[in-house]
PAZAGU-537585 format. One line per 4 residues: number of its first residue (from 0); for each residue x, y, z of N, C-alpha, C. Coordinates in nm, 3 decimals, decimal comma. Example, Ala and Ser with C-alpha at 12.3 -4.5 7.8 and 13.67 -1.06 7.14 Angstrom:
0	1,319:-0,569:0,780:1,230:-0,450:0,780:1,320:-0,330:0,780; 1,285:-0,225:0,708:1,367:-0,106:0,714:1,290:0,003:0,787
This chain:
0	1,832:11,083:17,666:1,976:11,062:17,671:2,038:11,079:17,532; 1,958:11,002:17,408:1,993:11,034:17,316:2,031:11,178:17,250; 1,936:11,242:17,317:1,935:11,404:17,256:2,017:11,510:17,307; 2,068:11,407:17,416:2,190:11,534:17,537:2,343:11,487:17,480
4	2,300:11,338:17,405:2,490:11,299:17,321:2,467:11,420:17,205; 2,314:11,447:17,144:2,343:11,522:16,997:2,406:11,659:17,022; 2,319:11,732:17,132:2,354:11,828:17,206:2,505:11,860:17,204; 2,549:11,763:17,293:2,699:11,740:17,326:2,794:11,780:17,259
8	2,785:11,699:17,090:2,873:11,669:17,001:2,821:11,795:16,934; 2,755:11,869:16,903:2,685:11,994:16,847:2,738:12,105:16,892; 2,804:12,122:17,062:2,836:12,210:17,076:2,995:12,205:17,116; 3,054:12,085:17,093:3,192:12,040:17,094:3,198:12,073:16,943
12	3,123:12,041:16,815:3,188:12,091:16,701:3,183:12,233:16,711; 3,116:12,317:16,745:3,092:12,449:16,734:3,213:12,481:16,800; 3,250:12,446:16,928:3,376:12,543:16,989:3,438:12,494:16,904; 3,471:12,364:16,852:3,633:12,352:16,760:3,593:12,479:16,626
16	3,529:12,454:16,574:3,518:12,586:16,454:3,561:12,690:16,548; 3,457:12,709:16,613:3,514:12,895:16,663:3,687:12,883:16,710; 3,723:12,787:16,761:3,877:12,849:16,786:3,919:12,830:16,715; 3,952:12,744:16,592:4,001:12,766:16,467:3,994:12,896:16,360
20	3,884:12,943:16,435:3,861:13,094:16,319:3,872:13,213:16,434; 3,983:13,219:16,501:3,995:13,318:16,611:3,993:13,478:16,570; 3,881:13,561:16,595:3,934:13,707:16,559:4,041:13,742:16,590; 4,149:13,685:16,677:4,268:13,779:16,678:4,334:13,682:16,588
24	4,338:13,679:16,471:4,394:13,641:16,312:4,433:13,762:16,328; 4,298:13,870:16,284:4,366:14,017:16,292:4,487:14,030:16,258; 4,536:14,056:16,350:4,694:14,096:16,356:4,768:14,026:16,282; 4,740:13,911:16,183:4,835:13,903:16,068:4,805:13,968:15,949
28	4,674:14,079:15,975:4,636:14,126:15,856:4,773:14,233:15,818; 4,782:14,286:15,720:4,891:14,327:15,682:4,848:14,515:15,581; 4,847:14,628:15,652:4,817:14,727:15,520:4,905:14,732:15,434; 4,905:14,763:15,357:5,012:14,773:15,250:4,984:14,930:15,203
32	4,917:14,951:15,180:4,865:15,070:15,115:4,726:15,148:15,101; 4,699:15,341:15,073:4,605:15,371:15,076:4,596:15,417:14,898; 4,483:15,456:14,861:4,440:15,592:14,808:4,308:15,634:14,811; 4,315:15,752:14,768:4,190:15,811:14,794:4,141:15,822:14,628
36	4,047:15,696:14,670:3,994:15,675:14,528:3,900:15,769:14,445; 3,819:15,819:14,562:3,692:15,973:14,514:3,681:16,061:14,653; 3,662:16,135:14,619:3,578:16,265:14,717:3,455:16,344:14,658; 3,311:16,290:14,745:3,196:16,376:14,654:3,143:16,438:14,847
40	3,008:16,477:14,733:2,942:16,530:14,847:2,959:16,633:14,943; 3,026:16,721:14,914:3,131:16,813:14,983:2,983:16,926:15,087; 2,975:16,973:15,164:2,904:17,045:15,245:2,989:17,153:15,301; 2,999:17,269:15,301:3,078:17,356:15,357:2,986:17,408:15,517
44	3,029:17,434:15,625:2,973:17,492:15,727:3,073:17,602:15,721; 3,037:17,650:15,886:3,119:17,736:15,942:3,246:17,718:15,947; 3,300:17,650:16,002:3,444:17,628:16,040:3,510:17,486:16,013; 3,415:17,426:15,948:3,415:17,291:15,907:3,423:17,253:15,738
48	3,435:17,123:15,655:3,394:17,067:15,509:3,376:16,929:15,525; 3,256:16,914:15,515:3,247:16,758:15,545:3,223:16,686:15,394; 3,269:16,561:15,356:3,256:16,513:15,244:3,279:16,342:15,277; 3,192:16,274:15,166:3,221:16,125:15,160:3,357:16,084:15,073
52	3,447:16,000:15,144:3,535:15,979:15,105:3,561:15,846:15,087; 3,636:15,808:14,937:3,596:15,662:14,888:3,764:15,560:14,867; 3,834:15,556:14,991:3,974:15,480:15,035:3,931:15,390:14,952; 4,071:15,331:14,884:4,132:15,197:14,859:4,191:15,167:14,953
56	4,222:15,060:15,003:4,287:15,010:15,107:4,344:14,885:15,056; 4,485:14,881:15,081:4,548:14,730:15,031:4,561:14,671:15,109; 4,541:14,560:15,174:4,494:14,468:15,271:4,549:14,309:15,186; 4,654:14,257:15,295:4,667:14,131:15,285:4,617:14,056:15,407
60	4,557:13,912:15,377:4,511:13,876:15,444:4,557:13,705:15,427; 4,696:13,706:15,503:4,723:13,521:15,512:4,626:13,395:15,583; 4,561:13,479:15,679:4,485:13,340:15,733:4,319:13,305:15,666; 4,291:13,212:15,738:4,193:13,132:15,676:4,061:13,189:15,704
64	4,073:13,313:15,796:3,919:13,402:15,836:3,890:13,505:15,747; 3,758:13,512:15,736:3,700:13,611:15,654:3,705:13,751:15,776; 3,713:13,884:15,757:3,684:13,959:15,871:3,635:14,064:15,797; 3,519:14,162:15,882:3,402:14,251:15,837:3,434:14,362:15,927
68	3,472:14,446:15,908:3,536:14,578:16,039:3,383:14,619:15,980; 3,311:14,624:16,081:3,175:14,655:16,114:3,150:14,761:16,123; 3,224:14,849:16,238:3,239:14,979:16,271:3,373:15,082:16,236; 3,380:15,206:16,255:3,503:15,268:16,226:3,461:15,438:16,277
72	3,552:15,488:16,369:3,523:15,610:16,390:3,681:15,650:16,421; 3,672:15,747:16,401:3,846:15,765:16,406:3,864:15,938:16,444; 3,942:16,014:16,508:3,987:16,117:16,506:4,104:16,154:16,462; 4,115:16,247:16,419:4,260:16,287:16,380:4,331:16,384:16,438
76	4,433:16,383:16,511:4,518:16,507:16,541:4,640:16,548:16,483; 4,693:16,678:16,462:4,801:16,715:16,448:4,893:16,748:16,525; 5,036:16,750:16,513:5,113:16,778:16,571:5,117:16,813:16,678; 5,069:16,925:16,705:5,079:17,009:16,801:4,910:16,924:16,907
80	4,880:16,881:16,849:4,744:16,786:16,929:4,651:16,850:16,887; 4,594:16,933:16,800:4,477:16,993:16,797:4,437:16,895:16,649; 4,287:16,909:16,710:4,158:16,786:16,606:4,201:16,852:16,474; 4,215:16,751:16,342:4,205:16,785:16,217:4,087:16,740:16,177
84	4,078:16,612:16,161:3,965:16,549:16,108:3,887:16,442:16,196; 3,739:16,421:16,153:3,672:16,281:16,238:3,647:16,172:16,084; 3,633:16,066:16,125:3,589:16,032:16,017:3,541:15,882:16,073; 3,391:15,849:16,019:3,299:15,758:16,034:3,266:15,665:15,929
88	3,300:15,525:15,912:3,271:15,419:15,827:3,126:15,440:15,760; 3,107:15,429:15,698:2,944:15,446:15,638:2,907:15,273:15,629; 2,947:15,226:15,591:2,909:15,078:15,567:3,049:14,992:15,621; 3,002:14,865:15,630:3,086:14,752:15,686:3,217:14,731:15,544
92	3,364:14,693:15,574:3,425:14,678:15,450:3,467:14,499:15,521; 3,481:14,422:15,369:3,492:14,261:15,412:3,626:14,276:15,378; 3,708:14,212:15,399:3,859:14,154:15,389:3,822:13,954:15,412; 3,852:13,947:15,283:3,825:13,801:15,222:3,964:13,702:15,282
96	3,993:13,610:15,312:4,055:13,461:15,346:4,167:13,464:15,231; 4,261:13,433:15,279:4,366:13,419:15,174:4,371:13,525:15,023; 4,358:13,647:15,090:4,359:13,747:14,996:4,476:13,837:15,000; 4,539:13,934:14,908:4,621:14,028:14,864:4,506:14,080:14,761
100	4,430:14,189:14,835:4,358:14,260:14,725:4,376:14,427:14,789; 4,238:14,517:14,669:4,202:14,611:14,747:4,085:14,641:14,794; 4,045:14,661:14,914:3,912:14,672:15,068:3,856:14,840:15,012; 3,752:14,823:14,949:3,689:14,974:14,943:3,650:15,000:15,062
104	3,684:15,122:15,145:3,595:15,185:15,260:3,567:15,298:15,267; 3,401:15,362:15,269:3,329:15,445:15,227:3,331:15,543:15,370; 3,368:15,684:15,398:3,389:15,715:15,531:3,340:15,877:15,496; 3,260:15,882:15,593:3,193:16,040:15,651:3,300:16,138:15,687
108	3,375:16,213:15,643:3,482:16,273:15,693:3,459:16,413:15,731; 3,471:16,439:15,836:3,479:16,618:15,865:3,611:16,672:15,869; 3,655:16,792:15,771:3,771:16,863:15,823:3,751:16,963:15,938; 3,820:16,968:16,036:3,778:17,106:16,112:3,912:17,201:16,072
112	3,822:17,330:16,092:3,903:17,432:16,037:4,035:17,472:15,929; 3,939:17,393:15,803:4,003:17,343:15,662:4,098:17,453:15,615; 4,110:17,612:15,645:4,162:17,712:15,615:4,267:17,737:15,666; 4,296:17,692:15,808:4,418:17,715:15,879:4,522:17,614:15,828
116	4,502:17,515:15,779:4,591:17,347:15,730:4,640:17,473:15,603; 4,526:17,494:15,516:4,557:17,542:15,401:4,654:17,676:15,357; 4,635:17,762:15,455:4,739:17,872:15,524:4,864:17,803:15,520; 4,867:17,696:15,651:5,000:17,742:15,714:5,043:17,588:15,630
120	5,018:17,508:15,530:5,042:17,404:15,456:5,166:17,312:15,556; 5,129:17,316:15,660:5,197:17,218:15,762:5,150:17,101:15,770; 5,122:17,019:15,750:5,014:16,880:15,748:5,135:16,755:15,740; 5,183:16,715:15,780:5,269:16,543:15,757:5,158:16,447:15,857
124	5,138:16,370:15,768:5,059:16,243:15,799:5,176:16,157:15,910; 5,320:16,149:15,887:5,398:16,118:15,949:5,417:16,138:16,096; 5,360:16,259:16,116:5,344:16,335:16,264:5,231:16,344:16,357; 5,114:16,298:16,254:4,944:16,270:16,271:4,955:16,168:16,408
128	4,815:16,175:16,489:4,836:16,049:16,550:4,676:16,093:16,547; 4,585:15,924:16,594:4,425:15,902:16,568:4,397:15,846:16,699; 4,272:15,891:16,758:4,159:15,794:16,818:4,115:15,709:16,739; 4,125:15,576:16,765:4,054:15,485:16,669:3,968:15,398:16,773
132	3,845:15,377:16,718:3,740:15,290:16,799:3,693:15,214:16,641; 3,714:15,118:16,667:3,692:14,988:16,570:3,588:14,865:16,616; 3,500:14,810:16,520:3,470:14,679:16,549:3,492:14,573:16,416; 3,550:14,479:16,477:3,585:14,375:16,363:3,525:14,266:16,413
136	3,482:14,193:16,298:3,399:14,073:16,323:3,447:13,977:16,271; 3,479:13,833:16,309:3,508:13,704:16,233:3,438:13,615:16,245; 3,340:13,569:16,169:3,243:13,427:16,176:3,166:13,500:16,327; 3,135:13,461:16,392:3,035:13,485:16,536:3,102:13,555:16,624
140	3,276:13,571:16,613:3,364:13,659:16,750:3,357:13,801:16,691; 3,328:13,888:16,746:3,390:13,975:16,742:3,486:14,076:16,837; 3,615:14,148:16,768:3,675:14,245:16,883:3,673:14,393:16,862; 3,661:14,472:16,959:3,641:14,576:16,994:3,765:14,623:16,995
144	3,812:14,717:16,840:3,978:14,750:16,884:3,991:14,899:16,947; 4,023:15,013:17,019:4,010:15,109:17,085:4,178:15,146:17,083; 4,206:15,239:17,024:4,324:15,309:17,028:4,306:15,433:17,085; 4,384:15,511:17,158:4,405:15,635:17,146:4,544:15,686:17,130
148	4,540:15,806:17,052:4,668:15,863:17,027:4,753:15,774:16,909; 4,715:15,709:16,847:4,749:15,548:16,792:4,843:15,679:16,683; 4,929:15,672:16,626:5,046:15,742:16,515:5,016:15,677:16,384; 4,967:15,756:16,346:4,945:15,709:16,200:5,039:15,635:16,127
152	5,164:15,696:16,158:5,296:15,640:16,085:5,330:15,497:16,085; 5,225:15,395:16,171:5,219:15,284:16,231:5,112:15,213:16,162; 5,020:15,266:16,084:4,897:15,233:16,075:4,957:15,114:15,931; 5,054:15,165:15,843:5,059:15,084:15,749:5,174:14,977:15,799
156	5,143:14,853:15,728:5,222:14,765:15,840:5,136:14,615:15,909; 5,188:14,530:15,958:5,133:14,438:16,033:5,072:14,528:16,167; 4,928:14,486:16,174:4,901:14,549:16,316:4,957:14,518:16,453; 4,967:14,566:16,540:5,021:14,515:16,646:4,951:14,500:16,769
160	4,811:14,526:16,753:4,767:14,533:16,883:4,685:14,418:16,919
């Protein structure tokens, strides 16, 4: 009997932590800003240039959760809907608890058909829209974020989803 009260109270503190540290904090995370801090590694194919690409990301973060976007795969389209780029997280990036900093994230990027952008120098990020498949993690929850078509022009900003 004794060991089913420890039990008890063991897993009554555990749910109070976990809902206090809810992954959907998220959405008060805040972007503020990018740059593209490096580009190495460059590989030329056929119709393709794939290279590692090394984002700053300005990331505010008001609440009290630490969060680890685990995963990251993203597509890119242009305007007219045809694929520009893919691009794949290489490693996990942390966004720290009561922070206003900048989030390094290290990403596998493919251009497809890097010559035609460069031709017809049509490119607005403004007009872009992404597949995004995300995983973010907080303390033991994690959520599975899944966009499609998501507008880039949206991306900086309080998230909304």
């Amino acid at each position: 009997m004794r060991n089913l009260k420890k039990i008890l109270i063991l897993a009554a503190i555990a749910l109070m932590t976990l809902a206090g540290c809810s992954v959907n904090d998220y959405k008060q995370l805040q972007l503020k800003s990018y740059d593209i801090a490096s580009v190495t590694n460059f590989n030329y194919a056929k119709a393709s240039v794939t290279a590692e690409v090394l984002l700053n990301i300005g990331v505010a973060n008001p609440t009290k959760s630490r969060f680890v976007l685990e995963s990251l795969d993203a597509v890119l389209y242009k305007e007219d809907g045809s694929r520009f780029a893919n691009a794949t997280a290489l490693e996990p990036a942390v966004i720290l608890p009561y922070s206003d900093t900048l989030v390094p994230l290290r990403l596998d990027a493919t251009l497809f058909n890097p010559m035609l952008v460069m031709v017809s120098g049509n490119l607005d990020p403004e007009t872009m829209k992404a597949d995004i498949d995300a995983l973010v993690k907080s303390g033991a929850i994690s959520k599975r974020i899944h966009e499609k078509q998501y507008p880039l022009s949206k991306l900086l900003g309080k998230l909304k989803k």
